[in-house]
MARNU-153647 format. One record per atom (N, C-alpha, C): residue in three letters; atom name; x, y, z; residue number from 1. Coordinates in pm, whole numbers, plus 50000, padded with zeros to 5 digits. Each point is the difference from the previous one (the first is absolute). Layout:
REM residues N
SITE   code   site       x       y       z   pos
SITE    ALA     CA       X       Y       Z   NUM
...
***
This chain:
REM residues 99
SITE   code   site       x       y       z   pos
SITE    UNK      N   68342   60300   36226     1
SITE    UNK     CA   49903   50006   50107     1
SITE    UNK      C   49973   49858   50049     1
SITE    UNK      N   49987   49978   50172     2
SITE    UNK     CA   49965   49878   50045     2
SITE    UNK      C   49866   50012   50000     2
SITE    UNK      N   49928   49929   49950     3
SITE    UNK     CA   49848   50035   50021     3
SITE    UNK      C   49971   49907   50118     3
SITE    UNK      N   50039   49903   50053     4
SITE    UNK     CA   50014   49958   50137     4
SITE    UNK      C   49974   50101   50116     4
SITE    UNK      N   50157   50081   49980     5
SITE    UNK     CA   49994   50066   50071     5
SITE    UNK      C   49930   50145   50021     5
SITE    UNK      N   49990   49959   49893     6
SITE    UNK     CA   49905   50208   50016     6
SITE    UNK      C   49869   49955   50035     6
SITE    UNK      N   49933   49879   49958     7
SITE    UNK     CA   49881   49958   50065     7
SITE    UNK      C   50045   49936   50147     7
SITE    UNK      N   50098   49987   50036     8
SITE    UNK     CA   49986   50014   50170     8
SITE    UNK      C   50027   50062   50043     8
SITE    UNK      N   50036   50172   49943     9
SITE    UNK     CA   50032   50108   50037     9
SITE    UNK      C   49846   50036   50030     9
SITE    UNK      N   49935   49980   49869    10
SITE    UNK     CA   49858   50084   50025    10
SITE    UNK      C   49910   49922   50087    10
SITE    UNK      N   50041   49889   50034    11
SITE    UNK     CA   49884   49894   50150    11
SITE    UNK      C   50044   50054   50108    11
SITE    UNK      N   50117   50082   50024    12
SITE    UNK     CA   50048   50028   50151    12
SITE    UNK      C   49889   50107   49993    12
SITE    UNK      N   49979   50079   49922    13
SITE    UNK     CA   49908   50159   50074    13
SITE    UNK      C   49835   49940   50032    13
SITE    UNK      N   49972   49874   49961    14
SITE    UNK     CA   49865   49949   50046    14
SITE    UNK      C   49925   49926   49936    14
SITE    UNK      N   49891   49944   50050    15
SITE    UNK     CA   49956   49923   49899    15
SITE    UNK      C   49930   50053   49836    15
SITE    UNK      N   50011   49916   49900    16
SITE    UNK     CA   50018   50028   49870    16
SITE    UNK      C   49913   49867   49928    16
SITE    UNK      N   49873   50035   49939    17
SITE    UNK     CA   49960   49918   49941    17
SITE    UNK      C   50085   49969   49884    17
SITE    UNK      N   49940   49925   49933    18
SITE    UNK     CA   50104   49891   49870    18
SITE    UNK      C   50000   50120   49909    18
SITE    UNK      N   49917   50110   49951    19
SITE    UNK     CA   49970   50059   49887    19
SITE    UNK      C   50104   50083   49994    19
SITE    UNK      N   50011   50064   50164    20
SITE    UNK     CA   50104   50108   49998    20
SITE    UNK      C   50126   49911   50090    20
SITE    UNK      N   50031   49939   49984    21
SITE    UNK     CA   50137   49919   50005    21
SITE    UNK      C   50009   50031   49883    21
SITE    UNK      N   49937   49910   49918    22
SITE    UNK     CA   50042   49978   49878    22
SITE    UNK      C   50017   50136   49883    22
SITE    UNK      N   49963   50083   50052    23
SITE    UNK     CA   49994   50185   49905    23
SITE    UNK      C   50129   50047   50045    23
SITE    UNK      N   50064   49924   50145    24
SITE    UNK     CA   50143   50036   50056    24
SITE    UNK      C   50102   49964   49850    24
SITE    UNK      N   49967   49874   49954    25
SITE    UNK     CA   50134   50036   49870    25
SITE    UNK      C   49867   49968   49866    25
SITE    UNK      N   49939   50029   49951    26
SITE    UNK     CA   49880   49998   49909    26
SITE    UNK      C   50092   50032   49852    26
SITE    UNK      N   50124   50047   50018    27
SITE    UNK     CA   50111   49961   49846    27
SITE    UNK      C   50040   49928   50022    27
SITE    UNK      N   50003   49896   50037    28
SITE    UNK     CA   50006   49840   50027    28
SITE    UNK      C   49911   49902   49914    28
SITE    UNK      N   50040   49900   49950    29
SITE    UNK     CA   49959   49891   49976    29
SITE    UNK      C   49812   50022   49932    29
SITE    UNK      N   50018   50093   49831    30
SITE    UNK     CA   49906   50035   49969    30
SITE    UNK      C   49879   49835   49983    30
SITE    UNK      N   49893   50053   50011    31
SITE    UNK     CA   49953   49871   49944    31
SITE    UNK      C   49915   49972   50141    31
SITE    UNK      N   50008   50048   50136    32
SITE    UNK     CA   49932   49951   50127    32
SITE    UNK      C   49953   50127   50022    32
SITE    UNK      N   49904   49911   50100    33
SITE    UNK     CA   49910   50162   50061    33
SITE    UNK      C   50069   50074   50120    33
SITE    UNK      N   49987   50055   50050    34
SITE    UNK     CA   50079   50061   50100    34
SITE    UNK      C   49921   49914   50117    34
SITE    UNK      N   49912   49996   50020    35
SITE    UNK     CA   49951   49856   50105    35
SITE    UNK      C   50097   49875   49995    35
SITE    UNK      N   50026   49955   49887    36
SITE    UNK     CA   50051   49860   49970    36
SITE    UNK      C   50168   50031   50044    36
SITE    UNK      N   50025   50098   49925    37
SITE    UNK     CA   50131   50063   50070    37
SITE    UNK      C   50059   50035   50103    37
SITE    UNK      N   49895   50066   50092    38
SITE    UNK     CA   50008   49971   50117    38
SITE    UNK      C   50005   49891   50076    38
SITE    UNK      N   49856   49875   49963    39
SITE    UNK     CA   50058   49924   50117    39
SITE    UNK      C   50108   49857   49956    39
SITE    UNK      N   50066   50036   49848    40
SITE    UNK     CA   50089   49929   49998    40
SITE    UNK      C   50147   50063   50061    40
SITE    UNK      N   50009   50122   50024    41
SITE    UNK     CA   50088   50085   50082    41
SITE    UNK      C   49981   49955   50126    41
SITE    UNK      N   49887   50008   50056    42
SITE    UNK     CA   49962   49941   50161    42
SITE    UNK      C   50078   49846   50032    42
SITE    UNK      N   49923   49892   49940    43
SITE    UNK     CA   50040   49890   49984    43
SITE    UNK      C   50126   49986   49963    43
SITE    UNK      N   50087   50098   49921    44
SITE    UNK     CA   50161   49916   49962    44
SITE    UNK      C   50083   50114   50162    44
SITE    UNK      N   49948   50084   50015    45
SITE    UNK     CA   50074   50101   50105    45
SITE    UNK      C   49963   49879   50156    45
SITE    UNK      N   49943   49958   49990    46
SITE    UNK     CA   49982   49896   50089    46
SITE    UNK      C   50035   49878   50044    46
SITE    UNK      N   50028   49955   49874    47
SITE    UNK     CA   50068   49876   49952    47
SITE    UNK      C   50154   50039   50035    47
SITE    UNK      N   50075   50121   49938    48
SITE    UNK     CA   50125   50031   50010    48
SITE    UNK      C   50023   50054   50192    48
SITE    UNK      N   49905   50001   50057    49
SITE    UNK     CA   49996   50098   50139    49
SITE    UNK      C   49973   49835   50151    49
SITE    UNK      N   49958   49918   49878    50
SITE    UNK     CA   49938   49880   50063    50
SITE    UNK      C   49918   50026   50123    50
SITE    UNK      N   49882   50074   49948    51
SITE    UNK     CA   49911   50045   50124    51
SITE    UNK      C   49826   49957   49890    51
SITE    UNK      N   49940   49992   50136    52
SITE    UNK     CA   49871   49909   49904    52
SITE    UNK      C   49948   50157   49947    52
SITE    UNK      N   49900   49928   49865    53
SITE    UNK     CA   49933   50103   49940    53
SITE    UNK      C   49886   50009   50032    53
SITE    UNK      N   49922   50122   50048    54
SITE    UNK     CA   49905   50003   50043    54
SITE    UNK      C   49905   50135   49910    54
SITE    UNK      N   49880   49990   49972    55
SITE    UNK     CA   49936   50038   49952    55
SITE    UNK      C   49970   50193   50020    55
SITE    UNK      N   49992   50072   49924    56
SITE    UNK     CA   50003   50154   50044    56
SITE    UNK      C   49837   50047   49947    56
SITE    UNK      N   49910   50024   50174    57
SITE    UNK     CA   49917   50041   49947    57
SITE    UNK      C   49994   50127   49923    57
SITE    UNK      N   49948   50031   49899    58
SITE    UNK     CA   49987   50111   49899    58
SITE    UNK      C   49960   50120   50069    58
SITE    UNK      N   49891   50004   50109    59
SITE    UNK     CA   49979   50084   50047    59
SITE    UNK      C   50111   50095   50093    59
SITE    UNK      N   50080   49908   50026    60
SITE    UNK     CA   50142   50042   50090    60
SITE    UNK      C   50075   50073   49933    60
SITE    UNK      N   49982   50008   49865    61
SITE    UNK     CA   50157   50031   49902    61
SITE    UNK      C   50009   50174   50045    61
SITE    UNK      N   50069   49967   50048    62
SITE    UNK     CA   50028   50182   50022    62
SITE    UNK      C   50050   50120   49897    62
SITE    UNK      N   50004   49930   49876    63
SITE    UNK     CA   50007   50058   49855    63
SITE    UNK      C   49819   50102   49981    63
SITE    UNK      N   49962   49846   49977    64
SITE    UNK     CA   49849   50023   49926    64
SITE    UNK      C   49897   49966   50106    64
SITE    UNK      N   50032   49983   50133    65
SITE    UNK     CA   49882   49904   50057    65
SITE    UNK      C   49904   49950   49941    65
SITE    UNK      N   50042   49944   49933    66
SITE    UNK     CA   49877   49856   49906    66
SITE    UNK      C   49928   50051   49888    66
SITE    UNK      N   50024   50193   49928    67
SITE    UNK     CA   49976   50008   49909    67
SITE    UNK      C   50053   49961   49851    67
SITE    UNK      N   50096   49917   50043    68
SITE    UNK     CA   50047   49913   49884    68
SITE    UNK      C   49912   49902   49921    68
SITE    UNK      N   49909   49937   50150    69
SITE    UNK     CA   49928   49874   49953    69
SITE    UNK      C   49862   50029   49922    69
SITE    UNK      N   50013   50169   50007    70
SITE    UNK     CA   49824   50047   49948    70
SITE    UNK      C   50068   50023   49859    70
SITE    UNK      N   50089   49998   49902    71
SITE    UNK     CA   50049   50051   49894    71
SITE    UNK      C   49931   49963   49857    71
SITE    UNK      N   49956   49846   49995    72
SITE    UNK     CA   49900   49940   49922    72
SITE    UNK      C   49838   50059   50054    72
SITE    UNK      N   49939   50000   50086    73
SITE    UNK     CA   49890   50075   50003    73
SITE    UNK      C   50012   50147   49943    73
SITE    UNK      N   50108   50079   50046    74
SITE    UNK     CA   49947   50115   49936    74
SITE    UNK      C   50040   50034   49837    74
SITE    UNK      N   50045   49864   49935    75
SITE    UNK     CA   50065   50022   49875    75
SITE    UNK      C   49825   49990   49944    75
SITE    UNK      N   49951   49836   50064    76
SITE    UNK     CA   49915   50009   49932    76
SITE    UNK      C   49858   50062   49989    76
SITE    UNK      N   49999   50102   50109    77
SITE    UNK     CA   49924   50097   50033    77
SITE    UNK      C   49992   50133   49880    77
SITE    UNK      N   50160   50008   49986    78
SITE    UNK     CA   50058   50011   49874    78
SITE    UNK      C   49936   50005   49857    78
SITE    UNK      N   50010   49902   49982    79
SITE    UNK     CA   49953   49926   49893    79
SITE    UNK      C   49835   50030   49975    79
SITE    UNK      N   49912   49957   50152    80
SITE    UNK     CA   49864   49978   49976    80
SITE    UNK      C   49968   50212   49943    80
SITE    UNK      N   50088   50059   50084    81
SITE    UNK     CA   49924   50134   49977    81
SITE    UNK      C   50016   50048   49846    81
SITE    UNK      N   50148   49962   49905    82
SITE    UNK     CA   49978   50022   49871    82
SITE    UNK      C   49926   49933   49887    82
SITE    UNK      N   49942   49914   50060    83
SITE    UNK     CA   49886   49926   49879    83
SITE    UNK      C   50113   49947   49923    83
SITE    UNK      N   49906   50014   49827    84
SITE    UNK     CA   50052   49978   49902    84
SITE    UNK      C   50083   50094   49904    84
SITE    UNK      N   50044   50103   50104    85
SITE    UNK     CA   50109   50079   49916    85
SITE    UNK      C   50123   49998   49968    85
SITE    UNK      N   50047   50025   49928    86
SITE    UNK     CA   50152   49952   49926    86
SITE    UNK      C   50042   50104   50007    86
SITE    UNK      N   50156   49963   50018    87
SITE    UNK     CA   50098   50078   50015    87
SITE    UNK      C   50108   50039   49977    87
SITE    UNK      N   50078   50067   49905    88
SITE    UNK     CA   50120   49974   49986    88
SITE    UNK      C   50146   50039   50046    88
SITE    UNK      N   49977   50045   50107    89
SITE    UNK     CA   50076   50093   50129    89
SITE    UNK      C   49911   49952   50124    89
SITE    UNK      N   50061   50035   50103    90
SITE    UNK     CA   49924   50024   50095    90
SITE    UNK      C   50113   50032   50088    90
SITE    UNK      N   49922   50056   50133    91
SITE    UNK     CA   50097   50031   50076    91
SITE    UNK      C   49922   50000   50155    91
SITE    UNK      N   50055   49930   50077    92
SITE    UNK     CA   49958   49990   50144    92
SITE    UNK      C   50044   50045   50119    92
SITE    UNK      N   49947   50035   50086    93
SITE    UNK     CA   50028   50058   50144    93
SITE    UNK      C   49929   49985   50113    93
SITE    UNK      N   50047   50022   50100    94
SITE    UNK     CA   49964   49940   50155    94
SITE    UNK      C   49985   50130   50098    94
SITE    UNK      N   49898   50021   50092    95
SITE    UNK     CA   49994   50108   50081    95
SITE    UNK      C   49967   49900   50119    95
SITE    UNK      N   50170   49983   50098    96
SITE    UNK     CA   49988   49898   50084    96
SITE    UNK      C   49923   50064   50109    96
SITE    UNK      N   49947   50030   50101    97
SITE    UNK     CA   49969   50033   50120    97
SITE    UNK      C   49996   49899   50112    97
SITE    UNK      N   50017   50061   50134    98
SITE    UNK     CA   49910   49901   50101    98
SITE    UNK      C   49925   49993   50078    98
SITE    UNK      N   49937   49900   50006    99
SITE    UNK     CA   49848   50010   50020    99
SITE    UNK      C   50051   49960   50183    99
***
């Protein structure tokens, strides 16, 4: 797999914040966030394309429109609603809608 290229496969259908660039190859290069992954995908697809890099507002991403960037608030929203209970399983889920 070119991960180059499949991340400039996935910039042609529109704009794409860093999180979901970077979820485009996310079995890639364990160890980064899919943000960081992304915009080091942005920046080297740019570098190789020699076109300037310019910033992707989040709200634009036509993936998530900018519900990527709420992901730490609702973890720790998360967090505040289970107190001090322990756990030794757990299991989580999402009921996306739009508002």
């Amino acid at each position: 797999m070119d991960v180059l290229a499949t991340a400039a496969a996935a910039r042609t259908e529109g704009p794409l914040c860093d999180s979901c660039l970077g979820r485009v190859v996310a079995d890639r290069s364990h160890g980064l966030s899919n943000a960081e992954r992304g915009a080091a995908l942005r920046v080297c697809g740019d570098l190789q394309e020699d076109t300037p890099t310019e910033d992707v507002d989040a709200d634009a991403c036509w993936v998530c429109g900018g519900l990527s960037q709420q992901f730490d608030h609702w973890a720790d929203r998360g967090v505040g609603a289970v107190g001090q209970t322990e756990f030794e399983t757990y299991q989580g889920g999402a009921r996306p809608w739009l508002l």
